[in-house]
C-alpha positions as CSV (number, residue, x, y, z in Angstrom):
1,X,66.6,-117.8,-130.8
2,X,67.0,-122.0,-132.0
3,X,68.8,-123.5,-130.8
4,X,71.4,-124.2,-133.3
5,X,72.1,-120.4,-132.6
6,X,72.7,-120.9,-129.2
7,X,75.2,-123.8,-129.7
8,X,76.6,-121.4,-132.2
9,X,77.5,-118.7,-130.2
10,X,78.4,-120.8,-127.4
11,X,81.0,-122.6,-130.0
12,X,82.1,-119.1,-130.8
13,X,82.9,-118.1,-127.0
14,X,84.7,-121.6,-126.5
15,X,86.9,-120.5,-130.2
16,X,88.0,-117.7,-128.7
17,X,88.9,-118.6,-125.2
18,X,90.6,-121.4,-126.6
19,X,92.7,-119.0,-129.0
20,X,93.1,-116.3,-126.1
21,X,94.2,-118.8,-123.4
22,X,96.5,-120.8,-125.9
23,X,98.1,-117.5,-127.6
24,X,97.9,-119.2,-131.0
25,X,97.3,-117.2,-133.8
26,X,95.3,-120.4,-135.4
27,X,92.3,-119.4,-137.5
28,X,89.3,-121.6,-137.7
29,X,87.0,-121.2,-140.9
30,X,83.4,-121.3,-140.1
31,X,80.4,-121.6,-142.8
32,X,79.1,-118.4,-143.2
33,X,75.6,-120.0,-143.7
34,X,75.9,-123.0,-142.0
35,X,77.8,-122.0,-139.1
36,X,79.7,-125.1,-139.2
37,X,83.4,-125.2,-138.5
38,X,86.2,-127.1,-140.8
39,X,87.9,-130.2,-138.8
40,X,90.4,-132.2,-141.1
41,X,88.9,-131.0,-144.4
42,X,85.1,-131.5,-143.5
43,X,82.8,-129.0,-142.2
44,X,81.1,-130.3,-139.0
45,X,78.2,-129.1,-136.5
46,X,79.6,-127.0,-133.7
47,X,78.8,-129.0,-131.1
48,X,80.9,-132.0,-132.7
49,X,83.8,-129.7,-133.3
50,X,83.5,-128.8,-129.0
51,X,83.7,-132.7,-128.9
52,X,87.0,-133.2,-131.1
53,X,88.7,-130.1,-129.6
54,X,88.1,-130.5,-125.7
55,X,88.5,-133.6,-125.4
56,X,85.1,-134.4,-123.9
57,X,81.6,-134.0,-124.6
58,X,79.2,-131.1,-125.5
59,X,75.4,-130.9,-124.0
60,X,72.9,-128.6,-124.3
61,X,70.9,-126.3,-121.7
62,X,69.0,-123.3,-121.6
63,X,70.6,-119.7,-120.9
64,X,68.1,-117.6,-118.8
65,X,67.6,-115.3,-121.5
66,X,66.3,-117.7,-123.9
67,X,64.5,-119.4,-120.5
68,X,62.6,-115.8,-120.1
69,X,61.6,-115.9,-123.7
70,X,60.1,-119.4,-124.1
71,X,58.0,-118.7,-121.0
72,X,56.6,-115.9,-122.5
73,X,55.6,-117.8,-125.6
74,X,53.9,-120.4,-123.5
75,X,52.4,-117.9,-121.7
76,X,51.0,-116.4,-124.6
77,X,50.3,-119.8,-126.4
78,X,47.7,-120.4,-123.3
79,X,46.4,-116.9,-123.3
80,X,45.0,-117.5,-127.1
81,X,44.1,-120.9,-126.3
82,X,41.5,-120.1,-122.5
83,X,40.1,-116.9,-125.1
């Protein structure tokens, strides 16, 4: 999974608490193929729209699922290499 798709579904999960919590029935319109999310008639990267709409600043890390899997590619990565 990229990143990008991580951030994406992390955006997703912050769109709905934010919508749950707040009761508003406000929609926000996301790219279908971009995945970006429309903030004052532009389309912007997730991670800026966290940054506009929390008042704060977004940064990246690794869930332990996606941890598990890219230690299994390296693992296999130096596997192919020793043989």
């Amino acid at each position: 999974m990229s990143l990008d798709t991580i951030l994406t579904h992390v955006c997703y999960a912050i769109v709905i608490y934010l919508v749950w919590h707040r009761k508003s029935p406000k929609l926000y319109r996301v790219c279908a193929w971009c995945n970006r999310i429309a903030h004052n008639n532009q389309f912007i990267k997730p991670g800026d729209w966290l940054d506009k709409n929390l008042n704060g600043n977004s940064t990246h890390g690794m869930c332990p699922e996606c941890l598990n899997e890219e230690l299994k590619k390296l693992k296999n990565n130096s596997n192919n290499q020793v043989q």
